[in-house]
Structure formats: structure tokens, C-alpha cells
Steps between C-alpha positions, in 0.01 A plus 500: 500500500826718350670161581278298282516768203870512531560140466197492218703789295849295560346228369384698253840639420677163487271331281490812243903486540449147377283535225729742414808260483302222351382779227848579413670372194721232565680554139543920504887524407679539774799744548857331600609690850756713462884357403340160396521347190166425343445146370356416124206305517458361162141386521198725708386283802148699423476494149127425463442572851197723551465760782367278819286771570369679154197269498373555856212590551316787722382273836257748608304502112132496500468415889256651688537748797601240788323685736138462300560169423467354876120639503303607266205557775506607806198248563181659380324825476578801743295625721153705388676839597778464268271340173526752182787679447875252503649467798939592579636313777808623646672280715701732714774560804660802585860338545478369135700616262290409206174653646716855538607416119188465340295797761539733236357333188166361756436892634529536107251271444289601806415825358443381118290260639358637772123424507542265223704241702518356814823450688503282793823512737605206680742629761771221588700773721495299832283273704250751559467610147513103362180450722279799380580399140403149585189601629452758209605194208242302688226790473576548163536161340917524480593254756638235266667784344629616815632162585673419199661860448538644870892407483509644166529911590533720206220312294215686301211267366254583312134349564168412314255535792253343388687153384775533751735486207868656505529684193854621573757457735842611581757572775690804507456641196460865420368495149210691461409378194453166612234543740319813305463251204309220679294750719420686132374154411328385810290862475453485165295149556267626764 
């Protein structure tokens, strides 16, 4: 796993050192090295050249969150006990680094919303853990959830119970805000 991430942020690395150099411009004056004699260039080899790129635009503009966007559902309604009040998901490990990130903001949100809300922990610790929140998704009416998000530790969702609908998702983020504005909405409908 550190192996993966390692060669994902050296990719990462390479191809921002690369933008980089392809962002550069190829006409800035450039300084003679020391004891050289610089060399008149009588016409600009970028005169009307425009900055390769000024007119780039942001890639990530008016995209959705990626992790919403592979399910909208989690397959139908939950079960009867969990009908009435939105339901937080919290796809969790204790080895991951993401879940230990974002603990403080969901005990935050655990006592604003305590009563209101509930929260639903599907433990991905180990092979024990993975089979009790199987049999709990199953229960519940989360196991196409579970099987499209088990790998995906760190991940809060968001759920209409009675449509099955994901009204918000995202992985590892600590931003109250986010969630306390779609739970505001979801109880504000009921």
C-alpha cells in the first residue's frame, strides 16, 4: 500500500514537474552566463507569441465529487429501523489514516446530531470486522454500498433512507460544513 502511494505521488511529482516546464515561457529573456558575450537578435522569435499556458483552463471546473458520481443509490430504501431521520455512513478502519483525519469533525457531528441522525459504521478493520459489517449492510439495506465502497476507507456518505439515494459523499474530508449543510437540508424536508 505505501508502495503504491509512493509511486502514485512520484508520478504525481513528475507530471506536475512537466506541466511545469511545458508552462514555462519559451521567449522570457534570457541572461548570457557569466564572461560571455551576448548576441543581438534583431527580430523577437516570439513576437506575437502568446503565453502557451494563459488560456488553460481549470480541469477539475464544474465536475462533480468522483466519489458520488459512481452511485447515486445504494439500491433502494433502507431498512424499516433506519426510515425518518438521514442516515451517515462511515466507512471505517482503524489503520487508516483518513478515518483518524476526519474522527474529529464525525464525533463533531455525532453530538450536533445526535438523535437527529443516524450514523451507521461499517468496520473494514480486518476479516472479522469486514464480515459483521457485511452482515450488518445486508440487515440494513447497504450491501451494494458496502460492495462498491468497502476498499474505499475514510468515506462519509450521506443517505435518503427512504429512496436509497446518496445525497453526499466524500473521502477524507474534514469539513464540517459540508456534511452539516446537506444533513440541515435532509432534516429540514422531513
Amino acid at each position: 500500500m505505501k508502495i503504491q502511494y509512493l509511486s502514485t505521488l512520484a508520478l504525481a511529482s513528475i507530471l506536475s514537474l512537466g506541466m511545469a516546464a511545458g508552462c514555462s515561457n519559451p521567449c522570457a529573456a534570457k541572461t548570457p552566463p557569466t564572461g560571455s558575450t551576448a548576441i543581438e537578435v534583431t527580430t523577437d522569435p516570439c513576437a506575437g507569441k502568446a503565453n502557451p499556458c494563459a488560456a488553460k483552463a481549470d480541469p477539475c471546473a464544474g465536475k462533480a465529487n468522483p466519489c458520488a458520481s459512481k452511485s447515486r443509490s445504494v439500491g433502494g430504501p433502507l431498512a424499516a429501523e433506519l426510515q425518518g431521520k438521514p442516515v451517515l455512513v462511515d466507512v471505517f478502519a482503524e489503520w487508516c489514516s483518513a478515518c483518524k483525519n476526519i474522527a474529529p469533525t464525525l464525533a463533531e457531528l455525532e453530538q450536533d446530531y445526535q438523535g437527529k441522525v443516524h450514523f451507521v459504521v461499517l468496520d473494514m478493520t480486518n476479516n472479522a470486522t469486514v464480515a459483521e459489517a457485511e452482515a450488518k449492510a445486508e440487515q440494513l439495506g447497504l450491501s451494494q454500498f458496502l460492495a462498491e465502497t468497502k476498499a474505499q476507507t475514510g468515506t462519509l456518505t450521506i443517505i435518503d433512507p427512504a429512496t436509497g439515494t446518496i445525497l453526499e459523499q466524500h473521502r477524507n474530508n474534514p469539513d464540517k460544513s459540508a456534511y452539516t449543510r446537506v444533513l440541515d437540508s435532509a432534516l429540514a424536508q422531513n
